[in-house]
C-alpha positions as CSV (number, residue, x, y, z in Angstrom):
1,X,-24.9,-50.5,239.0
2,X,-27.3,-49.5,236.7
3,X,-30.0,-52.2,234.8
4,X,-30.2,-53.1,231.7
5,X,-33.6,-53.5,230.2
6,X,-34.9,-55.1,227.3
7,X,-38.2,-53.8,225.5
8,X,-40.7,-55.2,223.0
9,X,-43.5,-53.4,221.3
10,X,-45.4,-53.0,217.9
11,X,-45.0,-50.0,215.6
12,X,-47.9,-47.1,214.6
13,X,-48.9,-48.1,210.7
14,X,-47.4,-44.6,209.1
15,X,-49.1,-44.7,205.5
16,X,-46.7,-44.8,202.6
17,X,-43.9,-45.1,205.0
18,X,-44.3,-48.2,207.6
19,X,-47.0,-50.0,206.6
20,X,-49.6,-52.6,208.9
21,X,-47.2,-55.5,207.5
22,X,-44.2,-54.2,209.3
23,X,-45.7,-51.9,212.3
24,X,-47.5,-55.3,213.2
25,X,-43.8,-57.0,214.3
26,X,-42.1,-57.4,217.6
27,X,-39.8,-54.5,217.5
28,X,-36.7,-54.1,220.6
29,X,-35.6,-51.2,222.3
30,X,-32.8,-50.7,224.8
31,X,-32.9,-48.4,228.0
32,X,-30.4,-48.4,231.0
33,X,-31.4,-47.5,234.1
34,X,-32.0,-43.3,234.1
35,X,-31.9,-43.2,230.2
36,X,-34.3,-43.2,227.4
37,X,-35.2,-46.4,225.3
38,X,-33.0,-46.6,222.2
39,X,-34.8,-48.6,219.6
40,X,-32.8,-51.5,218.0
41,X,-32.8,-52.3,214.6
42,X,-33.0,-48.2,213.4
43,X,-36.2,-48.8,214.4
44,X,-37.0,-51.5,212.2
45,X,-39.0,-54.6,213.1
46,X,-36.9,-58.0,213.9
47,X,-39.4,-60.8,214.4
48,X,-41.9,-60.9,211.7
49,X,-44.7,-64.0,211.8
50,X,-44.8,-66.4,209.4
51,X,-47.1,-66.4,206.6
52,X,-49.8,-69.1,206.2
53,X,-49.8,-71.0,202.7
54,X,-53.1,-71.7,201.1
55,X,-54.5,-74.9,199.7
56,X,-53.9,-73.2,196.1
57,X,-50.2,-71.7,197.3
58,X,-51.2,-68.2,197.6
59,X,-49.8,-66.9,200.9
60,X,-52.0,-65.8,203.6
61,X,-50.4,-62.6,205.6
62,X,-49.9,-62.5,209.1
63,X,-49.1,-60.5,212.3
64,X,-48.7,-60.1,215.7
65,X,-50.3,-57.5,218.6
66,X,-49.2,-57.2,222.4
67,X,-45.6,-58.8,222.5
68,X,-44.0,-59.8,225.3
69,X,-41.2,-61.3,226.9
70,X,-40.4,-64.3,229.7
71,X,-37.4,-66.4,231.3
72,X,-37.4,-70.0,230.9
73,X,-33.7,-71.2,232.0
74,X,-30.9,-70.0,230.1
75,X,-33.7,-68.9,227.3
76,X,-35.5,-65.9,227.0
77,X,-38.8,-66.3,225.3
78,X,-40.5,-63.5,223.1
79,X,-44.3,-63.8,222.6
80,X,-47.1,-62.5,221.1
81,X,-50.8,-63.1,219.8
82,X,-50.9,-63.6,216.1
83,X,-52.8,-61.7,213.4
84,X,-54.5,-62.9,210.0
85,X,-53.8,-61.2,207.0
86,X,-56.7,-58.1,207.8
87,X,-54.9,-57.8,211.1
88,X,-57.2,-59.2,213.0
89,X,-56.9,-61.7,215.7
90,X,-56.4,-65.5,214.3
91,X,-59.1,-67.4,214.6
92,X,-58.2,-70.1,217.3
93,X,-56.1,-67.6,219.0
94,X,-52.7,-69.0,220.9
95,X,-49.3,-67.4,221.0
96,X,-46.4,-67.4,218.6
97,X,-43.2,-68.0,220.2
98,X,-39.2,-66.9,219.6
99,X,-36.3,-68.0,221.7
100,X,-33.0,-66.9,222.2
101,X,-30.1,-66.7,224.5
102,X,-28.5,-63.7,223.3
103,X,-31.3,-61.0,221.4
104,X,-28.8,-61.7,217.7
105,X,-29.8,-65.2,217.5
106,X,-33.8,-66.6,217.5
107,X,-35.2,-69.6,216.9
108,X,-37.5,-70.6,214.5
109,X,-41.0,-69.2,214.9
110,X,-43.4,-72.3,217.1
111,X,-47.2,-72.2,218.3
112,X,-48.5,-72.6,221.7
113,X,-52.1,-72.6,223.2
114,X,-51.0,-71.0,226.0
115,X,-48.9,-68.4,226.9
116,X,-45.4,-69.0,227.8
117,X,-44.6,-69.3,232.1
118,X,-48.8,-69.0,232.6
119,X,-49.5,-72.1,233.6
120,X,-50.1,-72.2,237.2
121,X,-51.5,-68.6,237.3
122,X,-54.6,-66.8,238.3
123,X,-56.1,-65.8,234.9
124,X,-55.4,-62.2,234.4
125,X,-58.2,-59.7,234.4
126,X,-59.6,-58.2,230.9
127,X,-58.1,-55.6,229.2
128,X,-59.1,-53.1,226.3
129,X,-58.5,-54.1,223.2
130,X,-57.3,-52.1,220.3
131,X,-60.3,-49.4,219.5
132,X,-63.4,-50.5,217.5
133,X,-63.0,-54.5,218.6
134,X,-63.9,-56.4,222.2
135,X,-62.2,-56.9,225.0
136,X,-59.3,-59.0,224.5
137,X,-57.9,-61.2,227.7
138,X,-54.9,-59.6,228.8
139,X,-51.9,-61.4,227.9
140,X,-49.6,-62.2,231.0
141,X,-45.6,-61.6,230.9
142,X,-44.0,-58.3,230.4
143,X,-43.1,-55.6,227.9
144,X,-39.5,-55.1,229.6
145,X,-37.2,-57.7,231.0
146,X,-33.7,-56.8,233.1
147,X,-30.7,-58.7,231.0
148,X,-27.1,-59.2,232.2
149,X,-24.6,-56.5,230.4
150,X,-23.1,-59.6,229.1
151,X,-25.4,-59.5,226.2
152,X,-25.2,-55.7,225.5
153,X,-21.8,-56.4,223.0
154,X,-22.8,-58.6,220.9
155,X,-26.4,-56.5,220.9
156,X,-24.9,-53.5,219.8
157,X,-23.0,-55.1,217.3
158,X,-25.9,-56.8,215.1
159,X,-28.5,-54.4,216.2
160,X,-27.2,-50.5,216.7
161,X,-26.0,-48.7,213.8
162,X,-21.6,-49.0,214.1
163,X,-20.2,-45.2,214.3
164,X,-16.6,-44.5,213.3
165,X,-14.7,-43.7,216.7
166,X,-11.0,-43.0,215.9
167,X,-8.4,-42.7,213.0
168,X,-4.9,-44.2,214.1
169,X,-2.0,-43.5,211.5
170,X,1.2,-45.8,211.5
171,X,3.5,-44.9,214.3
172,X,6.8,-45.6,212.0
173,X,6.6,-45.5,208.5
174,X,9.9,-45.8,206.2
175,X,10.1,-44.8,202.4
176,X,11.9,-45.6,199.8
177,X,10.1,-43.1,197.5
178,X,7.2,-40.9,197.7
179,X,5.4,-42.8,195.4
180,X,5.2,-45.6,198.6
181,X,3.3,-43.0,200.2
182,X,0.1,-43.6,198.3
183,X,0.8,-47.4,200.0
184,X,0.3,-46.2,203.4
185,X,-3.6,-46.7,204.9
186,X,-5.1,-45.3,208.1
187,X,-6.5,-47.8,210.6
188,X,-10.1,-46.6,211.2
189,X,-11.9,-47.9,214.5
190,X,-15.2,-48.5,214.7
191,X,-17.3,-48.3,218.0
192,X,-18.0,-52.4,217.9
193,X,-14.0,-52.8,218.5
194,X,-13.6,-53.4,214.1
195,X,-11.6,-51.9,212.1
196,X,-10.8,-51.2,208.6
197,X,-7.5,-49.3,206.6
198,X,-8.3,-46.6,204.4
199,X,-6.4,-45.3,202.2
200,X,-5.5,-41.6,202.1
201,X,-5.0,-39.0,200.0
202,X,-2.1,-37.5,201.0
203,X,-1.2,-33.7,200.3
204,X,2.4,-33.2,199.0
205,X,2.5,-29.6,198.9
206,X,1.8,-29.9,202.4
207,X,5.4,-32.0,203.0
208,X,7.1,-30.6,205.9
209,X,11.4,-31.8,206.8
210,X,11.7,-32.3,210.3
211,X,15.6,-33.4,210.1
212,X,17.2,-36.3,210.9
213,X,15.5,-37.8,207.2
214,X,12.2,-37.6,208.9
215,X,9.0,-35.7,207.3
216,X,5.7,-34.6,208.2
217,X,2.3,-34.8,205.5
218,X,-0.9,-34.2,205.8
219,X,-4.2,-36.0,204.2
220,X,-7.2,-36.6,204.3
221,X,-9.4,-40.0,204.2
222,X,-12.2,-39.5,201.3
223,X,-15.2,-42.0,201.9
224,X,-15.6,-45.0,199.5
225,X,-19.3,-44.1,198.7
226,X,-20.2,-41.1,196.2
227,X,-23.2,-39.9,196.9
228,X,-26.4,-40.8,195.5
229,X,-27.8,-41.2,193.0
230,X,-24.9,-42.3,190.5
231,X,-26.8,-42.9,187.6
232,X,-30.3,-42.4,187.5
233,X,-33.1,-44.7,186.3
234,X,-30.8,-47.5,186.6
235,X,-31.7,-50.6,188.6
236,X,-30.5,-53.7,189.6
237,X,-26.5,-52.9,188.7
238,X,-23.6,-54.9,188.2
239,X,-20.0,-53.8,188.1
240,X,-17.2,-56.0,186.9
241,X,-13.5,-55.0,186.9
242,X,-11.8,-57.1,184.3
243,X,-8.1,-56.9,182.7
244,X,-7.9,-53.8,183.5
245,X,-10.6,-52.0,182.5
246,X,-14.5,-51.3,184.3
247,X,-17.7,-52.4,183.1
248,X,-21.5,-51.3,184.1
249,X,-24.5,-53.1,183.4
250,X,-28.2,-52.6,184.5
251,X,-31.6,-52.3,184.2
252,X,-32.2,-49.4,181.9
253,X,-35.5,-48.0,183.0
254,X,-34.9,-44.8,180.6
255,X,-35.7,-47.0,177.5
256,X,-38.2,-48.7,179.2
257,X,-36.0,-51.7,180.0
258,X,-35.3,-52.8,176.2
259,X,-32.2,-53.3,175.2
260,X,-28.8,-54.2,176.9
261,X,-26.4,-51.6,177.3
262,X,-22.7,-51.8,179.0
263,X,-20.6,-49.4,180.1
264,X,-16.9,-49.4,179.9
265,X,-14.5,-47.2,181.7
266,X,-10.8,-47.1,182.6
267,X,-11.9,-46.1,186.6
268,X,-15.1,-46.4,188.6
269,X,-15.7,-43.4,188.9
270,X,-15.3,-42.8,184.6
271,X,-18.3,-45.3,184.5
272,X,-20.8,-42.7,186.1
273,X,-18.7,-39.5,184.2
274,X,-21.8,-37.1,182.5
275,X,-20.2,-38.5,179.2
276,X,-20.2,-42.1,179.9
277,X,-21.2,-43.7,176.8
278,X,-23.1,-46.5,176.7
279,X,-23.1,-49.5,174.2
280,X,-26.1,-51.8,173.0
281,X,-25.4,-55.2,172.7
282,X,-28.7,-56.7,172.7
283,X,-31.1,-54.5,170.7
284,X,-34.9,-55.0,170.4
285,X,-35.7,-58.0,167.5
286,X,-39.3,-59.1,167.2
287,X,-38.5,-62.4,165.3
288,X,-35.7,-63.8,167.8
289,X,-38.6,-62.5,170.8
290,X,-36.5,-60.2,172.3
291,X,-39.2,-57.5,172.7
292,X,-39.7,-56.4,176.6
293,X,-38.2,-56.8,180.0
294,X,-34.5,-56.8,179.3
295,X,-34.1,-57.5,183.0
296,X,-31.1,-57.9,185.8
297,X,-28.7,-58.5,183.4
298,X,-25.5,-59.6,185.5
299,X,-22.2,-60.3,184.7
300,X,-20.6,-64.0,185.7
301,X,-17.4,-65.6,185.0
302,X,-18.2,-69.4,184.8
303,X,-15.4,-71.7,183.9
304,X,-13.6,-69.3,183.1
305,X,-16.0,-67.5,180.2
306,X,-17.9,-64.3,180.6
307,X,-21.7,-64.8,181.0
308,X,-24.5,-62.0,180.8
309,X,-27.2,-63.8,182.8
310,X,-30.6,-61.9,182.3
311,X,-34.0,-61.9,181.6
312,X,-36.5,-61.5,178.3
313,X,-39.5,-61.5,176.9
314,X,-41.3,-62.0,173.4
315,X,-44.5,-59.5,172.4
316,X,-46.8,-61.6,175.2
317,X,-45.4,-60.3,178.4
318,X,-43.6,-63.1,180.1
319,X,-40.1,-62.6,180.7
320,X,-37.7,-66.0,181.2
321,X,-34.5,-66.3,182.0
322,X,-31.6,-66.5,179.3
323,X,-28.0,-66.3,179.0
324,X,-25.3,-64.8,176.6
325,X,-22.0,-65.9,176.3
326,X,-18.9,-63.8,175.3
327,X,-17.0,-65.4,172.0
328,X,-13.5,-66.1,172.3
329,X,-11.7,-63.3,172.4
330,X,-15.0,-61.1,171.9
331,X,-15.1,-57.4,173.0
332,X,-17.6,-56.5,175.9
333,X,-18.9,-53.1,174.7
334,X,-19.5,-55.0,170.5
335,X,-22.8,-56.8,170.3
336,X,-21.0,-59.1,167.7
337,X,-18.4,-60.1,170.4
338,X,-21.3,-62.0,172.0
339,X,-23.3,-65.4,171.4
340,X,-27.2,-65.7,170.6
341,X,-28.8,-65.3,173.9
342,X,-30.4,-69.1,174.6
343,X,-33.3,-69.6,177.3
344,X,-32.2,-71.5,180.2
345,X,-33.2,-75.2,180.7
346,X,-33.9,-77.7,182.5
347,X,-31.9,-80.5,182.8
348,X,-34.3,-82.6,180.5
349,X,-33.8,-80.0,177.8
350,X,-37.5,-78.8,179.0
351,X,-38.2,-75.0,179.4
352,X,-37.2,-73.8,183.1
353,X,-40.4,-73.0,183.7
354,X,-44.3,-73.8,181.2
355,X,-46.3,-71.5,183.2
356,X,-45.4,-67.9,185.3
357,X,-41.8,-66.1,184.8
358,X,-38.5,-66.8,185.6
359,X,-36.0,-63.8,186.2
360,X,-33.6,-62.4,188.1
361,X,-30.9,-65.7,187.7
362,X,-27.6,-65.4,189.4
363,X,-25.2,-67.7,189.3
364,X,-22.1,-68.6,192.1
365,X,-20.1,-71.4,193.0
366,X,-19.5,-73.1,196.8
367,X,-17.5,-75.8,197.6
368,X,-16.8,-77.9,194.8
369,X,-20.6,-77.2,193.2
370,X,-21.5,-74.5,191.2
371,X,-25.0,-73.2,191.7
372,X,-27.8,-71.0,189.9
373,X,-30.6,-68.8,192.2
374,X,-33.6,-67.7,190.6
375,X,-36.6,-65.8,190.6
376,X,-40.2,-67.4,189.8
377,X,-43.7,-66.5,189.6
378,X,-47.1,-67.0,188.8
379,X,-50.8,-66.3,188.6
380,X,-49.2,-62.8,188.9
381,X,-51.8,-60.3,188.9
382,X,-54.8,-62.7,190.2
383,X,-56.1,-63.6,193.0
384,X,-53.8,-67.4,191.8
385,X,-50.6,-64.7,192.6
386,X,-47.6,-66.9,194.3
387,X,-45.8,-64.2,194.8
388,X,-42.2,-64.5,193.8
389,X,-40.1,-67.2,195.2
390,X,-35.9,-67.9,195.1
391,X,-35.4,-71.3,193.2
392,X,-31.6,-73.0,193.1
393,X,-30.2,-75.5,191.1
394,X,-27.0,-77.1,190.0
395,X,-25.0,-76.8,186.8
396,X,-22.2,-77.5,185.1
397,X,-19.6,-74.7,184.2
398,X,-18.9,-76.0,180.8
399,X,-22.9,-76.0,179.8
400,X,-24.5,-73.9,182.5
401,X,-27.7,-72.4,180.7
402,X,-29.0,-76.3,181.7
403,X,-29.6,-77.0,184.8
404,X,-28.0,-80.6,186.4
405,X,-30.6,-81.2,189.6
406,X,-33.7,-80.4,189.5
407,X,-34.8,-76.5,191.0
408,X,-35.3,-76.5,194.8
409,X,-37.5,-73.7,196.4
410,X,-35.5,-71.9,199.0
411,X,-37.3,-69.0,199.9
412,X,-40.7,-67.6,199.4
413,X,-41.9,-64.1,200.9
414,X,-43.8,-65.0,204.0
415,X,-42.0,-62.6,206.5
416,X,-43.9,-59.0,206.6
417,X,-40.6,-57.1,205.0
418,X,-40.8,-59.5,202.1
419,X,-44.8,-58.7,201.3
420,X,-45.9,-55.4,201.9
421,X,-48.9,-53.8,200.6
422,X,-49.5,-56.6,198.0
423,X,-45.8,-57.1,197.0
424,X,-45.1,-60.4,197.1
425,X,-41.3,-60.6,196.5
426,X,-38.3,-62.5,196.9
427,X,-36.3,-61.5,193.9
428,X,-32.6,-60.1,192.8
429,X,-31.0,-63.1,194.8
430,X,-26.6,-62.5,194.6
431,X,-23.8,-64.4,196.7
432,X,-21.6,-63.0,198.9
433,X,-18.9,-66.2,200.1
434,X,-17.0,-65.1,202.9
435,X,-14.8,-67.6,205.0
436,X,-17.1,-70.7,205.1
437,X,-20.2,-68.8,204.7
438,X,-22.6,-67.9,202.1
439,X,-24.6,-64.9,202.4
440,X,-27.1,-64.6,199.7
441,X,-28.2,-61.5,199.4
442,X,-32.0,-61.0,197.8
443,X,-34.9,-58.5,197.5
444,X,-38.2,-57.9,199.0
445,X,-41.0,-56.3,198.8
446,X,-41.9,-53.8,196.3
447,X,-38.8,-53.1,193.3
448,X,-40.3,-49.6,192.7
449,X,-41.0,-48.3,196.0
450,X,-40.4,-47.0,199.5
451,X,-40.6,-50.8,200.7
452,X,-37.6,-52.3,198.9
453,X,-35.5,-53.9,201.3
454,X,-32.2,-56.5,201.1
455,X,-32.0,-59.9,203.3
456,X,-29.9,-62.5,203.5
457,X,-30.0,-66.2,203.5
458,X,-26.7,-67.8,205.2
459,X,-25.5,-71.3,204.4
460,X,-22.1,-73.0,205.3
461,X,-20.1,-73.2,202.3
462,X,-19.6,-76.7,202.2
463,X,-22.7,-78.5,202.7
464,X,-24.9,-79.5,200.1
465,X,-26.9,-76.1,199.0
466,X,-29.9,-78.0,197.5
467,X,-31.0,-79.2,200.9
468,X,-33.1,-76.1,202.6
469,X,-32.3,-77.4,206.0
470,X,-28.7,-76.1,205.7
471,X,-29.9,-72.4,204.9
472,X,-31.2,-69.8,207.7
473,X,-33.4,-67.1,206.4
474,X,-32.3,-64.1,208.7
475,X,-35.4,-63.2,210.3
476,X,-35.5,-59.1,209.4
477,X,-34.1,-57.2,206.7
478,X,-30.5,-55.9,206.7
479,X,-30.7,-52.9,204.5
480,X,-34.2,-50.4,204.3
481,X,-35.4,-47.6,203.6
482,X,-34.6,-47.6,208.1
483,X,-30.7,-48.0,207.5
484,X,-29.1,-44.9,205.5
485,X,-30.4,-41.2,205.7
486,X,-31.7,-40.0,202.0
487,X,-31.8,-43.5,200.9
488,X,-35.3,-44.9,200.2
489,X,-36.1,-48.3,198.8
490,X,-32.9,-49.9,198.5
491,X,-32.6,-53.2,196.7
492,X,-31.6,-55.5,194.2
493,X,-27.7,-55.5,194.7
494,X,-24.9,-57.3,193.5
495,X,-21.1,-57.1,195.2
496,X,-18.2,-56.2,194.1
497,X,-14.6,-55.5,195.1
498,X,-12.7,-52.2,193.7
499,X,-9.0,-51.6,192.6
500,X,-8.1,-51.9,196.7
501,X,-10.3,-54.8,197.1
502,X,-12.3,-52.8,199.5
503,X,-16.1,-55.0,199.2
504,X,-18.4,-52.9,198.2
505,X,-22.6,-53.3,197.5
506,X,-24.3,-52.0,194.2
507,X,-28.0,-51.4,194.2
508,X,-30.9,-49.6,193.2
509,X,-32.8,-47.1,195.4
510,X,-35.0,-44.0,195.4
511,X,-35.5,-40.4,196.6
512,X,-39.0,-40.1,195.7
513,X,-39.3,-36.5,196.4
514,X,-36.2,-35.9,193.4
515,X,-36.3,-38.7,191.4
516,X,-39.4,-41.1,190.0
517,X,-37.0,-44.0,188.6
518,X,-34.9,-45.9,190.5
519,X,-31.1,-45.2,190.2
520,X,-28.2,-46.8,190.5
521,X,-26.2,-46.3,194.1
522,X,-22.8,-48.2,195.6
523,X,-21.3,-48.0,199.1
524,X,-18.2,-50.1,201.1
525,X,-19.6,-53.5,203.3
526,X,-18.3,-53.1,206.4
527,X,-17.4,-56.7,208.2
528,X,-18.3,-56.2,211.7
529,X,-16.4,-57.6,214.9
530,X,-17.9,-61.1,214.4
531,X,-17.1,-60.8,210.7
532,X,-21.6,-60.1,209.6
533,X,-21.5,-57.9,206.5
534,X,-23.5,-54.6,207.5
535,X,-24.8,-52.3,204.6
536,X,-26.0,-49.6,206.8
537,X,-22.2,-48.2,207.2
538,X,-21.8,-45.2,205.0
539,X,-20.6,-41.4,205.0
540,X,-20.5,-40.3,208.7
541,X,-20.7,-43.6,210.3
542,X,-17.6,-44.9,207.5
543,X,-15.8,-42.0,208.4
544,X,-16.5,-39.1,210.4
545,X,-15.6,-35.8,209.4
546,X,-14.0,-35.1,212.4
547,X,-11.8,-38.2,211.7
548,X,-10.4,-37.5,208.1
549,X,-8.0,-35.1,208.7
550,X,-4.7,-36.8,209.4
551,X,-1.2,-36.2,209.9
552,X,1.5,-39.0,208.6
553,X,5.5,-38.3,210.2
554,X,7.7,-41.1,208.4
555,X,11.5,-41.3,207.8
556,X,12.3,-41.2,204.0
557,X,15.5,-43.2,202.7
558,X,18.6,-40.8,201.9
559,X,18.8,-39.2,198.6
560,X,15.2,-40.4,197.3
561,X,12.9,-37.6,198.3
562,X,12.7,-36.3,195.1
C-alpha cells in the first residue's frame, strides 16, 4: 500500500507576485509514496501568524521560518519559529503552534517555549541559519509526516482545486412540448463526489425521430462565467435582479469614482452589452458635500424598501458611510426616484465615526436580527495607520441608517494575506447565508493590486452576531490571485443568484499586463461535498470541454412535436 505523506514548508518571496508576508507561512503539500508533492492550497499559504497589536493599535507584522509537524494523540501539531515584522526572529524566540485532526480544520494559533514532543530529548545539534544571520538551533520534528488515507477526502475537498469529471444526461425524459426541453438540465459531477445541473442549450435543427414517439437532440452545456473582464474600470459590483428587470451598480473608476451610476437591462448579459447605458443618480454637488469617493455603492432590500448603501466624501478627503433610499414607487435608473442620501448614525444620533473613515457598509439579516458590517480606519497614511477593520452593528429595518447596539470590531487584518506590502485591509465585507451558516465574505490586502484577495468569516446563523466568540476567521484566503488562471487581484464581491438561481460571485480583479483599472468580473459558486462555497471553480474545472457536448433521447407526447 502506498503512504501518504504530509508536507510543510515556507515559500521563496517572488517580488510583485508573493511577497515576504505570504512566502513566510506554513504552506502543505501532498505526495504518495513514488509521486511528486502536490502543493495544497494552489500553492497558497494556509497558516498565517498572528499579528502583534501595539500600545497605540497599530499592528505589528509577523511570520514564521522552519515549520514542522508532530503527533500528539489523536492531534497532529504544526509548528514553527515566529518572525517580527522585518522577518526576523522574535525576540524571546519560542514556537507558534496549530492543531488539527483532519488538515481542513486548525485551531487557534497558541505560544510555547518549547518545541512541541522535545521534552525529554538530546538537544539537537546547530544548524545554518538563513544566509547573512547566525546559527540558529535546529528545530526538532519533521518537514513530512505519514497520515492515514482517511484524511485524503475531506483534504482534497477544501484544499485541491475540484475538476469537472463527468456529464450524466436524464435516462428518461417525457415531453409534452419542445418548449419543456429548455427545462431539462445535465447533472455535472465533480471529482469531490458534488454535483450540480446545468442547463443546456439544446440544438433543434439537430432533432433526430427514432420511432416509437421517441427523439434524439443534441446540446451543448455553455459555462455560467463570461470571460473576463466584463466591464472595465469597474470595482466593487453589485447586481440585483428585481421585477423583472437587471440592475448594475459599482465603483466607477473611469470618472474617478464621482458620481453614482446604475445600469439597467432586461438580461445579464444586456448589462455588460457595448451599448449599455448608464444612468447618474447621484451627481457631484459641493454644497450637499458630495464631492469624492463615491464608493461600494450596494444595493439592499431592507423591510422591504430598496437601499443604496455607499460611501462619500465632502472637498476634505474623508469618505463616510451614507444611505439612499428609493421613494415609493420611484424608478431605479431616475435620480429623482431616490431620497437625499443621509450619513449613517449611531444610535445616539452621533456621527458613526469623529475621527478616520467609514466605508464599504453592507447590510444582511440572520435569525430574527438584522445586521450592518462596516469598514473603518484611521491615522491612514501615518505611522498612527490602524489599518482597516470590519465593524458590525444592529439596526432596525424600518430606520436602518441608525444603528441600535453599539459597533463591535470583528475583524482586523492581522493574518499576512490581509496586510501585505503595507496594505492594511479588511474591507468590502458581503453575507452569504446558507443553511445555518453565515459566510461573510470580505477583502484584504491591497484594492488596486496583485494582492487582493477574498476571506470569509463563518458564524451560525442563529447566535447572537455581536459576540465575536461565535465567528471563526478562516485562517487563509479563499479566492487569490493563486485560485483562477488570468485572474489577478480579485476582490471586493457581492453574491448574487441569476434567472436559474444558480449562486454566483461578483467582484473586481485585474490583468495588469492589459488593463490598469480594475474591472468588473462574475463566475458560479460552486457548493462542494460538505456544502463550503469554493470560488476557484470556473471555465474548465465548471465544465470541461470535453464534457459539453451531449446527447438528450426522450419520448415526446403524440401530436405535440410541432
Amino acid at each position: 500500500m502506498n503512504r501518504t505523506i504530509i508536507r510543510v514548508y515556507t515559500e521563496k518571496i517572488v517580488e510583485n507576485k508573493y511577497p515576504a508576508s505570504l512566502a513566510n507561512s506554513v504552506h502543505f503539500a501532498l505526495g504518495r509514496e513514488g509521486k511528486p508533492f502536490q502543493s495544497l492550497n494552489q500553492g497558497y499559504g494556509i497558516l498565517f501568524a498572528r499579528a502583534a497589536i501595539r500600545e497605540d493599535n497599530t499592528i505589528a507584522e509577523r511570520g514564521i521560518r522552519n515549520p514542522r509537524l508532530c503527533k500528539e494523540g489523536d492531534e497532529y501539531l504544526i509548528y514553527a519559529e515566529p518572525l517580527d515584522e522585518n522577518w526576523n526572529p522574535l525576540e524571546g524566540g519560542g514556537y507558534l503552534v496549530w492543531r488539527t485532526r483532519d488538515f481542513v480544520r486548525f485551531s487557534e494559533q497558541e505560544w510555547t517555549e518549547a518545541a512541541p514532543g522535545s521534552e525529554g530529548r538530546e538537544k539537537p545539534e546547530a544548524a545554518p541559519g538563513p544566509k547573512g544571520r547566525e546559527a540558529q538551533e535546529a528545530v526538532p520534528g519533521a518537514e513530512e509526516l505519514e497520515i492515514p488515507e482517511g484524511l485524503l477526502a475531506g483534504i482534497y475537498e477544501r484544499w485541491v482545486p475540484l475538476q469537472s469529471v463527468a456529464a450524466e444526461v436524464p435516462a428518461q425524459v417525457r415531453l409534452r412540448s419542445l418548449e419543456e426541453l429548455e427545462q431539462v438540465r445535465v447533472k455535472v459531477s465533480y471529482s469531490d463526489g458534488s454535483a450540480d445541473d446545468k442547463p443546456v442549450c439544446w440544438n433543434r435543427e439537430s432533432l433526430t425521430a427514432l420511432g416509437d414517439g421517441k427523439y434524439r437532440v443534441a446540446g451543448r452545456i455553455e459555462p455560467v462565467d463570461t470571460g473576463f473582464p466584463l466591464a472595465v474600470g469597474y470595482a466593487d459590483p453589485v447586481l440585483l435582479f428585481r421585477e423583472g428587470v437587471w440592475y448594475f451598480l459599482a465603483t466607477n473608476d473611469n470618472v474617478n469614482d464621482i458620481g453614482l451610476f446604475v445600469r439597467r437591462a432586461d438580461t445579464l448579459e444586456g448589462l455588460f452589452a457595448e451599448d449599455a447605458e448608464e444612468h447618474c443618480i447621484l451627481a457631484y454637488n459641493e454644497e450637499k458635500g458630495f464631492c469624492q469617493t463615491f464608493w461600494a455603492p450596494e444595493f439592499h432590500e431592507i423591510g422591504g424598501v430598496l437601499y443604496i448603501l455607499f460611501a462619500v466624501g465632502g472637498r476634505q478627503w474623508a469618505p463616510q458611510c451614507h444611505m439612499m433610499r428609493l421613494k415609493e414607487g420611484g424608478e431605479i435608473t431616475d435620480a429623482s426616484g431616490w431620497e437625499e442620501p443621509v450619513r449613517v448614525c449611531r444610535a445616539d444620533g452621533n456621527p458613526l465615526a469623529t475621527d478616520g473613515i467609514t466605508l464599504d457598509m453592507t447590510c444582511f439579516k440572520a435569525g430574527d436580527s438584522c445586521y450592518v458590517c462596516w469598514s473603518y480606519r484611521y491615522g491612514i497614511g501615518t505611522p498612527k495607520d490602524t489599518g482597516s477593520m470590519l465593524y458590525i452593528a444592529t439596526v432596525d429595518e424600518s430606520r436602518p441608517e441608525r444603528l441600535t447596539s453599539e459597533p463591535v470590531l470583528l475583524s482586523r487584518p492581522l493574518y499576512g494575506w490581509e496586510n501585505t506590502s503595507g496594505t492594511i485591509n479588511n474591507e468590502g465585507p458581503y453575507a452569504l447565508i446558507l443553511g445555518d451558516t453565515v459566510y461573510l465574505a470580505y477583502s484584504g490586502g491591497d484594492a488596486g493590486g496583485y494582492y487582493y484577495v477574498v476571506g470569509y468569516l463563518t458564524a451560525p446563523a442563529g447566535r447572537n452576531l455581536l459576540d465575536v466568540e461565535n465567528w471563526t476567521k478562516l485562517p487563509t484566503a479563499v479566492f487569490s490571485s493563486s485560485s483562477i488562471e488570468g485572474i489577478q487581484g480579485p476582490g471586493h464581491n457581492s453574491f448574487f443568484r441569476d434567472e436559474q438561481g444558480r449562486l454566483m460571485i461578483a467582484y473586481h480583479a485585474q490583468e495588469r499586463e492589459k488593463y490598469f483599472k480594475r474591472c468588473t468580473a462574475f463566475h458560479r459558486v460552486h457548493l462542494s461535498k460538505s456544502g463550503f462555497p469554493l470560488l476557484n471553480v470556473a471555465g474548465e474545472r465548471d465544465v470541461a470541454e470535453k464534457l459539453r457536448q451531449v446527447e438528450l433521447t426522450f419520448t415526446m407526447e403524440q401530436g405535440n412535436i410541432g
